[in-house]
C-alpha positions as CSV (number, residue, x, y, z in Angstrom):
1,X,0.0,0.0,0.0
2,X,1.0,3.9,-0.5
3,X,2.4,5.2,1.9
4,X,0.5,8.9,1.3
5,X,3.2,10.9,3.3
6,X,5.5,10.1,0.4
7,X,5.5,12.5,-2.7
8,X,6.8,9.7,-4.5
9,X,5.0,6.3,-5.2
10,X,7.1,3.6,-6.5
11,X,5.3,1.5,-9.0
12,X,4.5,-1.7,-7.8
13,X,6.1,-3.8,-10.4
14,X,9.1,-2.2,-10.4
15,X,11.8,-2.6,-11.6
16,X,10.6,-2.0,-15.1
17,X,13.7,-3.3,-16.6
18,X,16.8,-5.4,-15.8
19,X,19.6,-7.2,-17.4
20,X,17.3,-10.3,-17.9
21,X,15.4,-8.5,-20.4
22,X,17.9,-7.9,-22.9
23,X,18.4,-10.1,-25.7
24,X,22.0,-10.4,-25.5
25,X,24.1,-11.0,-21.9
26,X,24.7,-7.7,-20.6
27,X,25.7,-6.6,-16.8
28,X,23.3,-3.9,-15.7
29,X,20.3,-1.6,-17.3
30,X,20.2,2.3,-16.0
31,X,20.0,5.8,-15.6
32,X,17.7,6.2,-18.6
33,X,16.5,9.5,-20.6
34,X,12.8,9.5,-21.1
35,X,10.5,11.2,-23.4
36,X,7.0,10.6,-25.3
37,X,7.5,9.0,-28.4
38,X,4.9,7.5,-31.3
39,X,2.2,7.4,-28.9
40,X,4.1,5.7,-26.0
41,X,6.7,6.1,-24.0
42,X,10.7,5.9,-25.2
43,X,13.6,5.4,-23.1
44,X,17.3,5.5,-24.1
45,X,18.5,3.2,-21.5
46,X,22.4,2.9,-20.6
47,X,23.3,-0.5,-20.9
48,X,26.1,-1.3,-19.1
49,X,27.7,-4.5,-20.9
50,X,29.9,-7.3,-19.7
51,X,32.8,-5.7,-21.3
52,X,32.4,-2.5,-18.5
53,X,31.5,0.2,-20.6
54,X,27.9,1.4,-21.5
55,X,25.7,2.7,-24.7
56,X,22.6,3.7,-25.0
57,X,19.4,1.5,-26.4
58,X,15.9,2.3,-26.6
59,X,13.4,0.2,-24.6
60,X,9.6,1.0,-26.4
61,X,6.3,1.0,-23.5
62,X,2.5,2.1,-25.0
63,X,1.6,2.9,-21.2
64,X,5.3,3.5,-19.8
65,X,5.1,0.6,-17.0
66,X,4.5,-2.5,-18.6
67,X,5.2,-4.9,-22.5
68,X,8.2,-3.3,-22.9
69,X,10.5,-3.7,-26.2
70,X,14.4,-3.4,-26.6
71,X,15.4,-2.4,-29.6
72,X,19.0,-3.2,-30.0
73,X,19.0,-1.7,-33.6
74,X,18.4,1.6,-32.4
75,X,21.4,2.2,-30.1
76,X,23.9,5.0,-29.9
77,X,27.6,3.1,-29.5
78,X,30.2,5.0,-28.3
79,X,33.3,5.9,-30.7
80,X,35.7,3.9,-29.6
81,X,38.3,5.1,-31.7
82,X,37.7,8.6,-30.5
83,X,39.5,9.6,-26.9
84,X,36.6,11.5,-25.9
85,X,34.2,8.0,-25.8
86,X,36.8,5.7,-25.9
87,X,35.5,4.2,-22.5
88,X,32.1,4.0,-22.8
89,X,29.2,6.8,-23.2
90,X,26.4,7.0,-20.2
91,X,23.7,8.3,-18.5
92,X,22.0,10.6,-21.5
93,X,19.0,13.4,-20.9
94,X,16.5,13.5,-23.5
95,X,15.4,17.5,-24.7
96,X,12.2,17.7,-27.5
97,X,13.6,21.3,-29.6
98,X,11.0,21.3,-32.2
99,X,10.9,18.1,-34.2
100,X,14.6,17.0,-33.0
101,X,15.2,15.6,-29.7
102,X,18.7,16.8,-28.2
103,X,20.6,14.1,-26.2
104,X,23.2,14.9,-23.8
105,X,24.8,12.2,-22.1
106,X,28.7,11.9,-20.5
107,X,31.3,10.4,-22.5
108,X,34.2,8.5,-20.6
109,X,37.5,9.7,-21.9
110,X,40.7,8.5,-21.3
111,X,40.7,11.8,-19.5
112,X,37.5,11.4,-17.3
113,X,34.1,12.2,-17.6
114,X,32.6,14.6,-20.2
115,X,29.9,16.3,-21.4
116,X,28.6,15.5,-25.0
117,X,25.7,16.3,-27.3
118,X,23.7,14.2,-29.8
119,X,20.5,14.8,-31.9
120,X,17.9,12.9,-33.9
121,X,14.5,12.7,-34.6
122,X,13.6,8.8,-35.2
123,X,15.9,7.4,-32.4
124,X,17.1,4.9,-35.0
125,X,19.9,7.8,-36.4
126,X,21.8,9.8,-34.6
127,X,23.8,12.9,-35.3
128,X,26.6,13.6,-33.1
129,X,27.4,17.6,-32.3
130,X,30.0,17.5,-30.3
131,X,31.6,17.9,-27.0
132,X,30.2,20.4,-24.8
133,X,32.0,20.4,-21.7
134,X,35.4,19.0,-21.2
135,X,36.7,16.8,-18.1
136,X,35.6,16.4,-15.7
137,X,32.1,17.4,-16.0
138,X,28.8,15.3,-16.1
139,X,24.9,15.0,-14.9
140,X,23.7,18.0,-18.0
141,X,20.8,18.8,-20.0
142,X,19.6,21.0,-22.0
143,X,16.8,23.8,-21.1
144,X,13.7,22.8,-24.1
145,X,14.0,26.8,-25.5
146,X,16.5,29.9,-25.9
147,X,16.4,32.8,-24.0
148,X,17.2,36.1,-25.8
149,X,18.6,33.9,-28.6
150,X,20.8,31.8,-26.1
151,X,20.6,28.2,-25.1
152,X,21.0,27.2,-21.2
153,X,23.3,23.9,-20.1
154,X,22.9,23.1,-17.0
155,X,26.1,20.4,-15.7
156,X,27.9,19.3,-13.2
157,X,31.9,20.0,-12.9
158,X,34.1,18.5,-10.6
159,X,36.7,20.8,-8.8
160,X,40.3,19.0,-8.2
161,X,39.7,19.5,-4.6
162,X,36.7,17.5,-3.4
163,X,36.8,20.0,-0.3
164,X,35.6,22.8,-2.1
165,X,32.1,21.3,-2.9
166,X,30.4,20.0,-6.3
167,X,27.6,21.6,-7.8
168,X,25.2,22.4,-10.4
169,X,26.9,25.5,-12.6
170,X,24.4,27.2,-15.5
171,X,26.2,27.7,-18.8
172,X,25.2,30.3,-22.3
173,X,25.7,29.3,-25.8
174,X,24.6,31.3,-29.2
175,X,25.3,27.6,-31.3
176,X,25.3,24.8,-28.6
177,X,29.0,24.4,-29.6
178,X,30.5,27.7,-27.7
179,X,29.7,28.2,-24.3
180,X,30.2,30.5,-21.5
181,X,29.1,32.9,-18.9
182,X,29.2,30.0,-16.8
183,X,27.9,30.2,-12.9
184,X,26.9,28.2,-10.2
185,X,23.3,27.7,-10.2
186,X,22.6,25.3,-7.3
187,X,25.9,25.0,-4.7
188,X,26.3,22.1,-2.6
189,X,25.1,22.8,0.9
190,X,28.0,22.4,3.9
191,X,27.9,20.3,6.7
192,X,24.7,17.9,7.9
193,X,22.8,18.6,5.2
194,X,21.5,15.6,2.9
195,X,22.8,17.1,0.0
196,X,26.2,18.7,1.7
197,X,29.3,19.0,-0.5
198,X,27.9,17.3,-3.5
199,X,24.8,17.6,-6.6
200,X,24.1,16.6,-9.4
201,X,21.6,17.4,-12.2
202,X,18.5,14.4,-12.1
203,X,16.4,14.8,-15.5
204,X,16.3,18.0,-17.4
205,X,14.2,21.0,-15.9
206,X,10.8,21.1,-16.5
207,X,8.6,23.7,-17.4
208,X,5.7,24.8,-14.9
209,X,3.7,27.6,-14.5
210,X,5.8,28.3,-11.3
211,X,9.0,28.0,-13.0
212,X,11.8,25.6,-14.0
213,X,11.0,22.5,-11.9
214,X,15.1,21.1,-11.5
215,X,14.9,17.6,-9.6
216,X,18.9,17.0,-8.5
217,X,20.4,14.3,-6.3
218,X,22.3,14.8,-3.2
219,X,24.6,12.7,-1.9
220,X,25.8,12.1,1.8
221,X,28.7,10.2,2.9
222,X,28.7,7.9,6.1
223,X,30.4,5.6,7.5
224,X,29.0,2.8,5.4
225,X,29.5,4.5,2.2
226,X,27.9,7.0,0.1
227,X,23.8,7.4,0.1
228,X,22.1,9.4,-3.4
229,X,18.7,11.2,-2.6
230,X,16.3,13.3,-4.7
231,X,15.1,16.5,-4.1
232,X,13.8,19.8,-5.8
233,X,14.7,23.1,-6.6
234,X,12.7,25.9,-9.0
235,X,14.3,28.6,-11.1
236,X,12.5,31.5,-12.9
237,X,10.7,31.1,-16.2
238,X,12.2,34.2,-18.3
239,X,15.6,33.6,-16.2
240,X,16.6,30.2,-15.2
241,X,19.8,31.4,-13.4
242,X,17.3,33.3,-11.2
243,X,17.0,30.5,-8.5
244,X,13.4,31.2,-6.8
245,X,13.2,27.9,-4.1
246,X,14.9,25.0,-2.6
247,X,13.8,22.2,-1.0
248,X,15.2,21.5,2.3
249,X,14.1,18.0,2.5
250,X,15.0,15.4,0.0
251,X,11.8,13.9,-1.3
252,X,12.9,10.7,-2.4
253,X,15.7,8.2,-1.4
254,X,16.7,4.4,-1.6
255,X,14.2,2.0,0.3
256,X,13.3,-0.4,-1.7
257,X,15.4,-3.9,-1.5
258,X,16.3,-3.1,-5.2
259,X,17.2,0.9,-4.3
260,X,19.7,-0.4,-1.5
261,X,21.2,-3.5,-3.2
262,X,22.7,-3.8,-6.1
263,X,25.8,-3.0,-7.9
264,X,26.3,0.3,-6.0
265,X,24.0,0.1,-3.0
266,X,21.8,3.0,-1.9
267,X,21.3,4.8,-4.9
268,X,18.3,6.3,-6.6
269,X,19.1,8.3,-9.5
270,X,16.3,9.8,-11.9
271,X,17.4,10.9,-15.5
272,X,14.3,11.4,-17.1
273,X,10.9,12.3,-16.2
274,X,7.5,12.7,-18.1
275,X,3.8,14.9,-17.4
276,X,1.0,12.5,-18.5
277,X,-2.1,13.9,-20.5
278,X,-3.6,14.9,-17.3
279,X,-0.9,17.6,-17.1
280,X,-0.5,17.0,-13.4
281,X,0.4,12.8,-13.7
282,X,4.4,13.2,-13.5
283,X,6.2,9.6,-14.0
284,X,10.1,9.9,-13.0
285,X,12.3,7.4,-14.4
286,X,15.5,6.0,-12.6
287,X,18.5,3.9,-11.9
288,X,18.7,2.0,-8.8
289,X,21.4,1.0,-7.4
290,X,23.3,1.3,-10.7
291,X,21.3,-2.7,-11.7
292,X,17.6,-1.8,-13.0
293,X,15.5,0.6,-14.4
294,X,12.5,1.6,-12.1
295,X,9.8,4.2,-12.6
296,X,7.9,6.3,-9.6
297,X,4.6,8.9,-10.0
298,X,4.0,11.8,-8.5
299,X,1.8,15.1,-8.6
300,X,3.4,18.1,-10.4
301,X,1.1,20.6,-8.1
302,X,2.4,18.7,-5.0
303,X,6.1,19.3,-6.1
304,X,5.5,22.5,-6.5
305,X,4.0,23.2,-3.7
306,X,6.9,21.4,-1.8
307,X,9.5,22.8,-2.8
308,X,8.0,27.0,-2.8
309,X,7.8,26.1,0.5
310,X,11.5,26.8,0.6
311,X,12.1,30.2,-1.4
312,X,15.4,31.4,-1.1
């Protein structure tokens, strides 16, 4: 039964996916992007093979929890023969621009992790654009318009020093290939917070009538090891660096036996979320515990409420 203090309700089923339902042996299914596609719902799904290194394969649902279909043709491989993806690419986050659906996802170089950009509009071809952010840098999507001609990137650097804190930084490009004006958007809180001294971008921001809806994961450290959470921010329509709330609690968390075991315990980590027809129906899409693909609901008018509770 539902547990109605949660925002959150985990679909009973779950997981949606795991490595069992691939047609080829493969290690673990995660992390996937998540959009509305040809009357159902799409996921590009990073498939993390025996090998150790990850693509990207779509997984086909008509209602989004159950019948679903891997398509191994449609698949973005990484280019092995380039540095930039010569480990493996990961964790993409889908954007609809139009017709053309903009994937960003992390490449694993030689050098660490990076930020990339891919496009397409069948998810069978796909056009690669580039690196966007060099090591190490990860957790980014795209905002789904321009502002005053610009488009916003929202990542995730990492500092040499893990001392000085990890966060979410905001970054300004004329051509998605030139970017700049780059500031820190969401900082990692300090001390006993659940999301002290490192975030991390969950799926891309969504648009409300409040404002940019940004779900992010915190992690804490103990002495067991580290524990990802989910919580919410919200950032002003006509300027997303304008940061208008925070959420002090995290709203959702590893519980489940399939959240807290796996190949890295204690981890729930969304990476693409999607509004049903009702426009309120919000169904959040997730890694856990870096095995299995999961799905949880929740109400957008809850959210926001939550998390204006919190302006800053």
């Amino acid at each position: 039964m539902y547990d109605e203090r949660e925002v959150f309700h985990r679909y009973e089923a779950n997981p949606v996916l795991t490595a069992k339902d691939w047609p080829n042996m493969v290690n673990s299914v995660f992390n996937p992007g998540a959009v509305a596609f040809d009357g159902g719902t799409l996921l590009l799904v990073r498939v993390e093979d025996r090998t150790g290194r990850s693509h990207l394969c779509v997984a086909r649902s008509a209602d989004g929890y159950t019948d679903w279909t891997i398509d191994v043709d449609c698949r973005l491989e990484p280019a092995y023969d380039r540095y930039e993806e010569r480990w493996g690419i990961e964790d993409p986050r889908i954007t609809k621009v139009g017709d053309d659906y903009y994937i960003v996802y992390t490449g694993f170089s030689e050098g660490g992790a990076l930020v990339s950009l891919a496009r397409t509009q069948d998810f069978a071809t796909f056009e690669r654009m580039g690196v966007l952010m060099s090591p190490e840098d990860k957790d980014a999507a795209l905002f789904p318009c321009t502002f005053g001609g610009r488009w916003a990137l929202l990542h995730r650097p990492v500092p040499t020093q893990a001392s000085m804190g990890t966060h979410i930084w905001l970054s300004w490009s004329p051509d998605l290939q030139n970017w700049g004006d780059h500031s820190v958007l969401l900082p990692a809180r300090k001390g006993g917070w659940w999301d002290a001294a490192k975030v991390g971008l969950g799926p891309p921001p969504l648009e409300t009538a409040e404002g940019w809806l940004i779900g992010y994961h915190g992690v804490r450290v103990t002495a067991s090891g580290s524990i990802y959470r989910f919580g919410l921010a919200l950032t002003d329509l006509a300027d997303p660096s304008r940061l208008i709330a925070r959420s002090d609690e995290w709203i959702f968390g590893p519980q489940a036996p399939y959240e807290r075991s796996g190949d890295v315990r204690d981890v729930v980590f969304p990476t693409g979320w999607i509004v049903d027809d009702d426009g309120d129906t919000l169904r959040m899409y997730y890694g856990a515990a870096d095995t299995s693909v999961c799905v949880a609901t929740a109400s957008v008018a809850r959210l926001l409420e939550l998390v204006l509770r919190n302006p800053v």
